[in-house]
Backbone atoms as SQL, in Angstrom:
CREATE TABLE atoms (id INTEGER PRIMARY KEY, chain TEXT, resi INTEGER, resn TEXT, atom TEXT, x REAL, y REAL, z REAL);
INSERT INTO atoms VALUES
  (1, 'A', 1, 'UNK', 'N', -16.004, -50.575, -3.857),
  (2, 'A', 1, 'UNK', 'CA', -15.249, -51.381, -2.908),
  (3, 'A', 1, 'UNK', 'C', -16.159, -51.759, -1.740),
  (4, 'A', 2, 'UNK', 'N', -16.203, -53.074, -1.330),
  (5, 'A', 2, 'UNK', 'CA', -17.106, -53.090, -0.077),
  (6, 'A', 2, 'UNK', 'C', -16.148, -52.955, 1.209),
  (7, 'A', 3, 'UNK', 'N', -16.662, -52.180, 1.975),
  (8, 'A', 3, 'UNK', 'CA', -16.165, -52.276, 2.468),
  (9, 'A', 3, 'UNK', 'C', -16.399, -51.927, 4.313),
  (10, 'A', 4, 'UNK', 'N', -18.097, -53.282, 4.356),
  (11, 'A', 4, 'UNK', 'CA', -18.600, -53.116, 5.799),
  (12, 'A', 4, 'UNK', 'C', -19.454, -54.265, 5.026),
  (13, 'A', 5, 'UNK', 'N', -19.259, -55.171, 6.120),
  (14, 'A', 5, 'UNK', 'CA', -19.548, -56.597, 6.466),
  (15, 'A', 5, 'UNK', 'C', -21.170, -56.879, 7.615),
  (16, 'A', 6, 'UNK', 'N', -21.867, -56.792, 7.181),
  (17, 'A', 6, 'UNK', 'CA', -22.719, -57.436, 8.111),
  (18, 'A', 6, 'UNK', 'C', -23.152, -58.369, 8.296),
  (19, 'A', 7, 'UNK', 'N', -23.845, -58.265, 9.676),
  (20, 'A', 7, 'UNK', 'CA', -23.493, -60.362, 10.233),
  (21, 'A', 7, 'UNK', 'C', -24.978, -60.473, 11.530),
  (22, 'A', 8, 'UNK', 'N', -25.437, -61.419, 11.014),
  (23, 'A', 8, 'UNK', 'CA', -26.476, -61.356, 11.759),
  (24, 'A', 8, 'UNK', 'C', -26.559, -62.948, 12.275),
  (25, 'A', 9, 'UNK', 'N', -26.663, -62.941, 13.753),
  (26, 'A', 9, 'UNK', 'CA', -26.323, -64.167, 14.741),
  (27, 'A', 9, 'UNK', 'C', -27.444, -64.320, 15.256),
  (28, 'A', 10, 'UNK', 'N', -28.190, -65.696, 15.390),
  (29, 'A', 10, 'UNK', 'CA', -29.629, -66.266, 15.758),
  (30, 'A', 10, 'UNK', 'C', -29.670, -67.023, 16.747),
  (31, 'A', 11, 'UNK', 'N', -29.787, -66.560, 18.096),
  (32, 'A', 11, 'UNK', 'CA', -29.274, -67.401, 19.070),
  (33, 'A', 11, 'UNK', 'C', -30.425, -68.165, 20.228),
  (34, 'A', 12, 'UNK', 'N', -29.888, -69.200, 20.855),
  (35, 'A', 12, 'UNK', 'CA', -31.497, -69.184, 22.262),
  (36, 'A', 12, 'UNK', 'C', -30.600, -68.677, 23.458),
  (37, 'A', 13, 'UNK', 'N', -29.984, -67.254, 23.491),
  (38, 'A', 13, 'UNK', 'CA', -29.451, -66.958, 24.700),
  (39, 'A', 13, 'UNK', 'C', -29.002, -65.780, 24.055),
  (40, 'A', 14, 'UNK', 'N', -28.786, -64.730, 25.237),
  (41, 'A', 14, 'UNK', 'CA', -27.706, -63.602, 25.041),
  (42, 'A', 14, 'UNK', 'C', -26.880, -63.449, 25.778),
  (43, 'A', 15, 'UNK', 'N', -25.910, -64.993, 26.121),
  (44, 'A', 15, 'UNK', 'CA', -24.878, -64.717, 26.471),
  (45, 'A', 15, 'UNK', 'C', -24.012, -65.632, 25.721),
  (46, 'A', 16, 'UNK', 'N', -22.482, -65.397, 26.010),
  (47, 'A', 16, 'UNK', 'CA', -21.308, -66.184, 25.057),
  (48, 'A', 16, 'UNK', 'C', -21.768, -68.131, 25.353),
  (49, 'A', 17, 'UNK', 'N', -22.727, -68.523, 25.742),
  (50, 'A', 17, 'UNK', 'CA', -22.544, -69.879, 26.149),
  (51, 'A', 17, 'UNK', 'C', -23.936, -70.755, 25.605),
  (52, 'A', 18, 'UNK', 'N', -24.333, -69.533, 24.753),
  (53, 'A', 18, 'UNK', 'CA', -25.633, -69.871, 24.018),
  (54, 'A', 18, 'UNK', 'C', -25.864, -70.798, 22.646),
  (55, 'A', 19, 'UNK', 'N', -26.611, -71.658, 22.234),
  (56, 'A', 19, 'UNK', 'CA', -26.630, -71.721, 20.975),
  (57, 'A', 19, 'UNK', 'C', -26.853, -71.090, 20.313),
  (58, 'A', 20, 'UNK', 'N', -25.959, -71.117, 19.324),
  (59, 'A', 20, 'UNK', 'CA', -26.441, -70.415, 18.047),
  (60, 'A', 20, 'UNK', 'C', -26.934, -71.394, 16.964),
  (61, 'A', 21, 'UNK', 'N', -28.190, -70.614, 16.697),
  (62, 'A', 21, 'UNK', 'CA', -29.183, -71.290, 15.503),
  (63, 'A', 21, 'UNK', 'C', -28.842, -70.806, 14.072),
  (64, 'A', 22, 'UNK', 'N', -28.214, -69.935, 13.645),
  (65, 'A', 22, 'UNK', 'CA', -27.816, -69.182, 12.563),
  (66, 'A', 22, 'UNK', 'C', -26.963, -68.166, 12.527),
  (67, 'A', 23, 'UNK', 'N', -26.061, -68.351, 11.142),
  (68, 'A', 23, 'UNK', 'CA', -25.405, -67.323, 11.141),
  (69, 'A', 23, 'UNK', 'C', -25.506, -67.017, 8.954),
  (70, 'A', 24, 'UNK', 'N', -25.839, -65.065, 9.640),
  (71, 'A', 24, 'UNK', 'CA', -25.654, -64.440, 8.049),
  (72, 'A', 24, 'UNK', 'C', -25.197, -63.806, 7.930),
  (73, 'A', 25, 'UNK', 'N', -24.478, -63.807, 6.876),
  (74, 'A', 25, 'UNK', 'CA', -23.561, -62.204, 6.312),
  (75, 'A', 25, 'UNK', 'C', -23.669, -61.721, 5.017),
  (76, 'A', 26, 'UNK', 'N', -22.810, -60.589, 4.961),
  (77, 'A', 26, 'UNK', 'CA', -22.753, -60.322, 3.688),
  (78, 'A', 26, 'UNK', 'C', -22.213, -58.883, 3.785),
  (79, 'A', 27, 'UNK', 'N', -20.878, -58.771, 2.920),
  (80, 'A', 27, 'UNK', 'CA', -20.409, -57.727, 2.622),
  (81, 'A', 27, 'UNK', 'C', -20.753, -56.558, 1.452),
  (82, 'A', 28, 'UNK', 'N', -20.952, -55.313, 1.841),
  (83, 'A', 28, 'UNK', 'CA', -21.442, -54.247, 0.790),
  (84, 'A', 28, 'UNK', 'C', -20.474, -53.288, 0.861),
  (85, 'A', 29, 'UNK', 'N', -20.803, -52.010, -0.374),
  (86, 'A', 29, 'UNK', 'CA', -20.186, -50.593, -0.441),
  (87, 'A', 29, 'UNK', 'C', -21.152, -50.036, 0.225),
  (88, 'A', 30, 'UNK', 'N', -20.853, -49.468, 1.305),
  (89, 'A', 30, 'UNK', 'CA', -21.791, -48.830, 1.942),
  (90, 'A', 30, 'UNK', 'C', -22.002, -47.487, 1.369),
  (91, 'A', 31, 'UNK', 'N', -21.897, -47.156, 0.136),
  (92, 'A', 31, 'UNK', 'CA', -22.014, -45.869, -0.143),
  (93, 'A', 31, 'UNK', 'C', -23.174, -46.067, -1.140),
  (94, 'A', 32, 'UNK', 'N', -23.584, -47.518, -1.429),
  (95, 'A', 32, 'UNK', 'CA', -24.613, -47.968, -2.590),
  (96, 'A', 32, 'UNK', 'C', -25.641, -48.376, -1.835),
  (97, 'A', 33, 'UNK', 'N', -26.874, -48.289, -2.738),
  (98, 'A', 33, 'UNK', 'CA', -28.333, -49.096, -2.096),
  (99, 'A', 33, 'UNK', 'C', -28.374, -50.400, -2.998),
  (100, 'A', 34, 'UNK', 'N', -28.569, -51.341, -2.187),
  (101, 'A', 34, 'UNK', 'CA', -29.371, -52.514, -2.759),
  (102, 'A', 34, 'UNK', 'C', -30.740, -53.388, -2.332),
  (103, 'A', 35, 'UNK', 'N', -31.224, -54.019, -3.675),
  (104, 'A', 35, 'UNK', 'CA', -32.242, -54.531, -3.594),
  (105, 'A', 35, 'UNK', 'C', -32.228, -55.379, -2.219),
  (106, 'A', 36, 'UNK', 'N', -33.136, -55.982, -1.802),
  (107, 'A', 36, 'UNK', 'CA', -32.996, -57.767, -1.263),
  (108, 'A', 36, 'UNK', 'C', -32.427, -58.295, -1.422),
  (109, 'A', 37, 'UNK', 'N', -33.118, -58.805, -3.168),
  (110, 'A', 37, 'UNK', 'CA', -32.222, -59.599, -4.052),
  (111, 'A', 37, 'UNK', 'C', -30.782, -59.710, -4.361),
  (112, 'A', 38, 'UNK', 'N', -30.541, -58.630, -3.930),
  (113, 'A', 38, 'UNK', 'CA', -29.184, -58.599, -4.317),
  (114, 'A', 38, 'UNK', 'C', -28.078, -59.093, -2.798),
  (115, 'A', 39, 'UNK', 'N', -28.830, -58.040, -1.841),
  (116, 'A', 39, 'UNK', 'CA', -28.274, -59.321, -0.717),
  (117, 'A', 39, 'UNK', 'C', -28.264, -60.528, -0.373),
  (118, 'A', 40, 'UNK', 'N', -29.577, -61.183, -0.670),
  (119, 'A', 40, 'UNK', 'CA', -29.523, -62.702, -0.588),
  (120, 'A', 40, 'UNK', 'C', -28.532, -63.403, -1.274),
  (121, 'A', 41, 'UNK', 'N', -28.738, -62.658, -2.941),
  (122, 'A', 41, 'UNK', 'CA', -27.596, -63.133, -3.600),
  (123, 'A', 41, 'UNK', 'C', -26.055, -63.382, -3.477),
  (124, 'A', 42, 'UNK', 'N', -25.479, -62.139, -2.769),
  (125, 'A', 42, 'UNK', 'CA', -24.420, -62.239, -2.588),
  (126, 'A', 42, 'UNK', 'C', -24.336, -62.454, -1.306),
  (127, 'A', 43, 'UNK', 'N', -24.828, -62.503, -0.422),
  (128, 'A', 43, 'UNK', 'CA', -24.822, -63.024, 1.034),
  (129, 'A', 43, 'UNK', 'C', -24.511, -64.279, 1.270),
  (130, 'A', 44, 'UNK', 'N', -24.428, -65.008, 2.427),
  (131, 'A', 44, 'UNK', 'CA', -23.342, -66.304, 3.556),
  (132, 'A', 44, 'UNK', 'C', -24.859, -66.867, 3.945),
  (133, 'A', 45, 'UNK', 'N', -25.277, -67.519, 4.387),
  (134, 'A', 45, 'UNK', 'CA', -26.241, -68.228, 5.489),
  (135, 'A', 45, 'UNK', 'C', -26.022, -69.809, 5.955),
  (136, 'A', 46, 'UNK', 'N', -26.134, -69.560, 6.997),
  (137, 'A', 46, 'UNK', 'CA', -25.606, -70.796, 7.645),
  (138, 'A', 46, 'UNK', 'C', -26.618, -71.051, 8.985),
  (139, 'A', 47, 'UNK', 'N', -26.832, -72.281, 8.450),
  (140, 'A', 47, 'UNK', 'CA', -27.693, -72.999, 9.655),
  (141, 'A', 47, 'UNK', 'C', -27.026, -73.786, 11.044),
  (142, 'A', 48, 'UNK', 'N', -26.773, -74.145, 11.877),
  (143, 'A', 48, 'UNK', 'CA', -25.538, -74.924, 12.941),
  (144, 'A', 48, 'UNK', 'C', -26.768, -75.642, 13.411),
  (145, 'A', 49, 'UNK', 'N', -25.856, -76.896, 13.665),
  (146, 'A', 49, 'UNK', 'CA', -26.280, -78.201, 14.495),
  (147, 'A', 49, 'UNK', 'C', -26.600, -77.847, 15.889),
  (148, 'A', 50, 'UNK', 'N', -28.101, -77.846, 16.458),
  (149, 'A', 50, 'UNK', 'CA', -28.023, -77.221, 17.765),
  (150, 'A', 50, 'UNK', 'C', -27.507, -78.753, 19.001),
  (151, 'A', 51, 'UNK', 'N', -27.652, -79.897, 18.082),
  (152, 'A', 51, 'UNK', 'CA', -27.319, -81.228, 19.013),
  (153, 'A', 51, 'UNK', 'C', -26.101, -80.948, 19.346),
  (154, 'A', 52, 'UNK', 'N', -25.238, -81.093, 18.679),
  (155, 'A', 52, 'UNK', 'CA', -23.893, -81.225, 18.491),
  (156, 'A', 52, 'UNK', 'C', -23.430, -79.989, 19.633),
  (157, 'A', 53, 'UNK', 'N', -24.174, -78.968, 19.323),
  (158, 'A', 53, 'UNK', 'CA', -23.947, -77.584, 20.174),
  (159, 'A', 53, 'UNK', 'C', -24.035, -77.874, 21.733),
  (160, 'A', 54, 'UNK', 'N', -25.385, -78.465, 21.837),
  (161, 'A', 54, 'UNK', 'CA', -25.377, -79.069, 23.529),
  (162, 'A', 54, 'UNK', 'C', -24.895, -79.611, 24.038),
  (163, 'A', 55, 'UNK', 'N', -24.622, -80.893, 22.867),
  (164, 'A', 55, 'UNK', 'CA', -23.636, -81.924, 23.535),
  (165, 'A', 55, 'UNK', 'C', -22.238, -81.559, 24.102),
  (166, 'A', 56, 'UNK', 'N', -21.548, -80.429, 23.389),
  (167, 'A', 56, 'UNK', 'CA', -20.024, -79.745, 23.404),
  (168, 'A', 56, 'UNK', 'C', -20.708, -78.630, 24.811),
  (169, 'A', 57, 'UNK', 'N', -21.744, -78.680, 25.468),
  (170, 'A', 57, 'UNK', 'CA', -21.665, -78.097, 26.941),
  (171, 'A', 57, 'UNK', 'C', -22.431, -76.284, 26.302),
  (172, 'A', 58, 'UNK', 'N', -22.735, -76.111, 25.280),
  (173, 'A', 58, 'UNK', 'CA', -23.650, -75.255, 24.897),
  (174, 'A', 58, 'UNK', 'C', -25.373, -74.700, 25.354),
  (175, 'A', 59, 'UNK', 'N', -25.647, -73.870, 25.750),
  (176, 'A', 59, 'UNK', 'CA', -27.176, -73.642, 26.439),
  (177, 'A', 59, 'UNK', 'C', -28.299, -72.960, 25.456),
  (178, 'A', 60, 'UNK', 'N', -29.417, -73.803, 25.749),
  (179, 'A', 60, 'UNK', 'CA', -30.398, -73.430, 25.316),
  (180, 'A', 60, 'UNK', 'C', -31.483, -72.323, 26.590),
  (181, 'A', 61, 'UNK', 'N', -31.744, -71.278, 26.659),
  (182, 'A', 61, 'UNK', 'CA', -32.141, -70.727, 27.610),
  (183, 'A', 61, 'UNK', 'C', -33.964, -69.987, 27.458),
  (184, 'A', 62, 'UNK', 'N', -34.533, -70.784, 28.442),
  (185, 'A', 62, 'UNK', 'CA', -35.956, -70.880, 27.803),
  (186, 'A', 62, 'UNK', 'C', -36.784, -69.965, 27.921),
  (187, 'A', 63, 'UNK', 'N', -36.522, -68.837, 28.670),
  (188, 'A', 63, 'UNK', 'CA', -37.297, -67.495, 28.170),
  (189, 'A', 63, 'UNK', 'C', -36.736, -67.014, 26.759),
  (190, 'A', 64, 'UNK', 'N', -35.794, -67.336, 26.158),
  (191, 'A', 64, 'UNK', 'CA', -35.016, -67.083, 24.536),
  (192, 'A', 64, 'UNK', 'C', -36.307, -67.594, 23.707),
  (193, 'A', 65, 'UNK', 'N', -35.802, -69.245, 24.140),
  (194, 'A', 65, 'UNK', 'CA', -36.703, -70.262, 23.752),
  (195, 'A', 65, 'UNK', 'C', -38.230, -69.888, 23.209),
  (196, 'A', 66, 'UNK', 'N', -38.725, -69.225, 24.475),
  (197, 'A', 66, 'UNK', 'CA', -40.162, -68.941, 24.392),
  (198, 'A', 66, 'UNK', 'C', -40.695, -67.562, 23.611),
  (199, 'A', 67, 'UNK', 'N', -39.497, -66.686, 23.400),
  (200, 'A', 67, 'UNK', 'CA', -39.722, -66.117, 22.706),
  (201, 'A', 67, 'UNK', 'C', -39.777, -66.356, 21.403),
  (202, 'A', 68, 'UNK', 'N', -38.799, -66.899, 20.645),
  (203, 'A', 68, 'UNK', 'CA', -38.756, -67.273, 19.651),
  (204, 'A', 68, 'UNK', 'C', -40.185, -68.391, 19.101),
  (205, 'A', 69, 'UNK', 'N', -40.704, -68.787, 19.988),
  (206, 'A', 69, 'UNK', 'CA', -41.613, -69.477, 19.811),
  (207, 'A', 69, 'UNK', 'C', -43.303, -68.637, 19.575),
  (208, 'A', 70, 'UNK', 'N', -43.125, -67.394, 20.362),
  (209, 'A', 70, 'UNK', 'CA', -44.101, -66.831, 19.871),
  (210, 'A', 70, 'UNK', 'C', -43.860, -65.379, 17.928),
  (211, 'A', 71, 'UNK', 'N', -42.871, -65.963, 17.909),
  (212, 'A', 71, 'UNK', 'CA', -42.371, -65.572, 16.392),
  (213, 'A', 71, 'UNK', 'C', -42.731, -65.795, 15.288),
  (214, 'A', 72, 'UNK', 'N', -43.471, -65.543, 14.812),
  (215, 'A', 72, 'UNK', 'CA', -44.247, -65.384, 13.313),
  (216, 'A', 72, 'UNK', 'C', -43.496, -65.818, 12.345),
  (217, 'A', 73, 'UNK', 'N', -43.541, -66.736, 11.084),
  (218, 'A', 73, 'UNK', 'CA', -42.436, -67.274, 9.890),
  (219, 'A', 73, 'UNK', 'C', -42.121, -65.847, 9.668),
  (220, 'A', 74, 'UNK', 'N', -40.852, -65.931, 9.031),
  (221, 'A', 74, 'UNK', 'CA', -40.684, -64.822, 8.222),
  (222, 'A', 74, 'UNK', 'C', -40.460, -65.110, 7.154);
């Protein structure tokens, strides 16, 4: 049974008024191990419009910004 949800939020701010650049999830049995693969597989990912985000009065906040910029691909 799964039954614990995780959710991982990609933002340029840490506060409620931030964009968000991504959102992932994915529900497991937390009593099991899994691969990667197997999370990607059954996992959510979602990319959001950061225009659309600003335009609706949303913030981009540039020490976030600049961090993320010194961030390596993953």
């Amino acid at each position: 049974m799964k039954d614990t949800v995780i959710l991982d939020i990609e933002t340029l701010g840490s506060v409620n008024n931030c964009v968000i650049l991504s959102v992932g999830m994915v529900a497991v049995d937390s009593t099991k191990d899994y691969t990667f693969k197997e999370l990607i597989d059954n996992g959510y990912y979602a990319k959001l419009n950061v225009k659309s985000q600003v335009d609706a009065g949303r913030k981009i906040y540039k020490d976030t910004l600049e961090w993320w910029n010194q961030q390596g691909e993953a």
